[in-house]
C-alpha positions as CSV (number, residue, x, y, z in Angstrom):
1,X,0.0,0.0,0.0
2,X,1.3,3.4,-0.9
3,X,1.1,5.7,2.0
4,X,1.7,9.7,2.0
5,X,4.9,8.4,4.4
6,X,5.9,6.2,2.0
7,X,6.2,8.4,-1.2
8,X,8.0,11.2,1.6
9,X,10.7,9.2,2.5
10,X,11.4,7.6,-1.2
11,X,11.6,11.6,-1.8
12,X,14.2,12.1,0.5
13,X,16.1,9.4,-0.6
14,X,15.6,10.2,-4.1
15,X,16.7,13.8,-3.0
16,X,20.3,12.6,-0.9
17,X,21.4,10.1,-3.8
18,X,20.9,13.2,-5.9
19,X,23.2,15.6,-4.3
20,X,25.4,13.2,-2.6
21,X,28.1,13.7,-5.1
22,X,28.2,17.7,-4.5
23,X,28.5,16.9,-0.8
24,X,31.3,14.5,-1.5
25,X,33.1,16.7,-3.4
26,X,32.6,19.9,-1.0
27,X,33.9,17.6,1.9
28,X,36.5,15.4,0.3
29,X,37.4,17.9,-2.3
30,X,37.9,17.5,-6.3
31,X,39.6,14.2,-7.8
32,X,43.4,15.8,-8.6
33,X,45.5,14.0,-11.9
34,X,48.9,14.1,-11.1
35,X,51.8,13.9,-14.0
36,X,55.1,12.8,-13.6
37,X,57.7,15.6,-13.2
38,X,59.3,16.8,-16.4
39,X,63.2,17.2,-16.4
40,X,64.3,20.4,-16.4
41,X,64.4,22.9,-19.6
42,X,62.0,20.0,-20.9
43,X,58.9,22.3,-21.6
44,X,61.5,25.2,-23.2
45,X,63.3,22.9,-25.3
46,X,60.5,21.0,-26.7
47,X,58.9,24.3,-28.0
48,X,62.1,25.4,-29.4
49,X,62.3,22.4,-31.6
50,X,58.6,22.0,-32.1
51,X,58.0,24.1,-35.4
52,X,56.5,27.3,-34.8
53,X,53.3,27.7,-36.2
54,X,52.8,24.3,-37.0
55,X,49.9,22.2,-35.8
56,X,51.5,18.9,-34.7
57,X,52.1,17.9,-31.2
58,X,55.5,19.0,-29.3
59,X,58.3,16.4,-29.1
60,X,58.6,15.1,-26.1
61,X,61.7,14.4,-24.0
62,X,62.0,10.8,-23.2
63,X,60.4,10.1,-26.0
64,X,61.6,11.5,-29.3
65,X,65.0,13.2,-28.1
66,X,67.2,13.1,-25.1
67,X,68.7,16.1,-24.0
68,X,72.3,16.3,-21.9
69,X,72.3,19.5,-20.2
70,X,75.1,21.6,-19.4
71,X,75.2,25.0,-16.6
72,X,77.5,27.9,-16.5
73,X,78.4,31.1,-15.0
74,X,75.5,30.2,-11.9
75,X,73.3,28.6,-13.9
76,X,72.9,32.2,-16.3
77,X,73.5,29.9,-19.4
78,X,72.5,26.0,-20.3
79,X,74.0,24.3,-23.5
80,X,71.5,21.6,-24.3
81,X,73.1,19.0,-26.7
82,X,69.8,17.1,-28.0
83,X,70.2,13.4,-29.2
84,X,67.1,12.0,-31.5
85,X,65.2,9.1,-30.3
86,X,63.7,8.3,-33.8
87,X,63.8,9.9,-37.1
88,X,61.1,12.9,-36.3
89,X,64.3,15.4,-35.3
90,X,68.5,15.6,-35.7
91,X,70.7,15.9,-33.9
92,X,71.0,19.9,-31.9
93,X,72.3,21.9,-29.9
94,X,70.6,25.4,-28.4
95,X,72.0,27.6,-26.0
96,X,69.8,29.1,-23.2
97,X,69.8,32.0,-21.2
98,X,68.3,32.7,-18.0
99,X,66.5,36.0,-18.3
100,X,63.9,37.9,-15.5
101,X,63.7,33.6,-14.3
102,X,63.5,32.2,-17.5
103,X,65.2,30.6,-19.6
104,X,65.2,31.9,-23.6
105,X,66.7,30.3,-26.1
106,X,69.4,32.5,-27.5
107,X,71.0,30.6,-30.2
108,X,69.4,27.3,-32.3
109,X,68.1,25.0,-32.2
110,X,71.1,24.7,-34.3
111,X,73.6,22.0,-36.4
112,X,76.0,24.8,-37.6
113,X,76.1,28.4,-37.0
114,X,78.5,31.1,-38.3
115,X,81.2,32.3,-35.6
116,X,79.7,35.7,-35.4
117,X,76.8,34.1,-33.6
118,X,79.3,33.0,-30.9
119,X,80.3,36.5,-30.3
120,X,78.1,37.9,-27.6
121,X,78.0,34.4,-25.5
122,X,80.5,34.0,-22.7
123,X,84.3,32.2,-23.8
124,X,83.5,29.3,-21.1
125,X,79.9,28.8,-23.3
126,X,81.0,29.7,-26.6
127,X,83.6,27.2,-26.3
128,X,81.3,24.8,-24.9
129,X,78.9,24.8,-27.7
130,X,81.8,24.9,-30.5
131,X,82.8,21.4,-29.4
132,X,78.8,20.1,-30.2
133,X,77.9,22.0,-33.1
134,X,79.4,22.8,-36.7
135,X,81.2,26.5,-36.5
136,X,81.4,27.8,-40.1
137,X,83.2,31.3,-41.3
138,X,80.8,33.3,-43.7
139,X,81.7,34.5,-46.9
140,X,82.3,37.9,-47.3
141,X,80.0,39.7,-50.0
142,X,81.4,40.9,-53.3
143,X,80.5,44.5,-54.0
């Protein structure tokens, strides 16, 4: 027999089931996803080797390049000498400073550069990078 106590109470149920999952959530607090911690410089050198402009996904470190990173002068300047996993990049190397707390890429991604572009680095970076990438002398323009 359906009673007026009956059809109350199935309300109230119907009613908690219906906002136990806000209540949860304001007591127990949202679900978080957590992602394993990136190496450093990984973000910043993935975007400088992922084309600008382009709509494909960045490379990612670990997974299509390894990158051996080198500090100087208090951690100012990085060398990062990238290695390909598989054929989607070569070989580079990019120099990074650290400016206002961030590291900018201020030469490469690169295979060979002229020596001019070495000019305004530090010698204990300039010389650093020369052993990993190809230094070439331009050729002066005929007037």
């Amino acid at each position: 027999m359906i009673t007026k106590t009956n059809i109350a109470s199935l309300v109230v149920i119907c009613l908690l089931v219906a906002i136990l999952p806000f209540v949860k959530h304001s007591i127990l607090g949202a679900n978080y996803v957590t992602l394993p911690s990136a190496k450093p410089l990984a973000g910043v050198i993935s975007q400088s080797l992922g084309g600008a402009g382009k709509k494909t996904a960045l490379p990612v470190e670990g997974k299509d390049y390894t990158a051996t990173l080198h500090y100087f002068n208090s951690n100012t300047w990085v060398v990062a000498v990238i290695k390909p996993l598989n054929n989607s990049l070569n070989g580079n190397t990019i120099v990074f400073e650290k400016r206002q707390g961030t590291y900018q890429a201020v030469i490469g991604p690169a295979t060979a550069l002229p020596t001019t572009q070495l000019n305004n680095l530090p010698t204990n970076v300039a010389d650093y990078t020369k052993l990993h990438i190809a230094i070439y002398q331009p050729v002066p323009e005929i007037n």
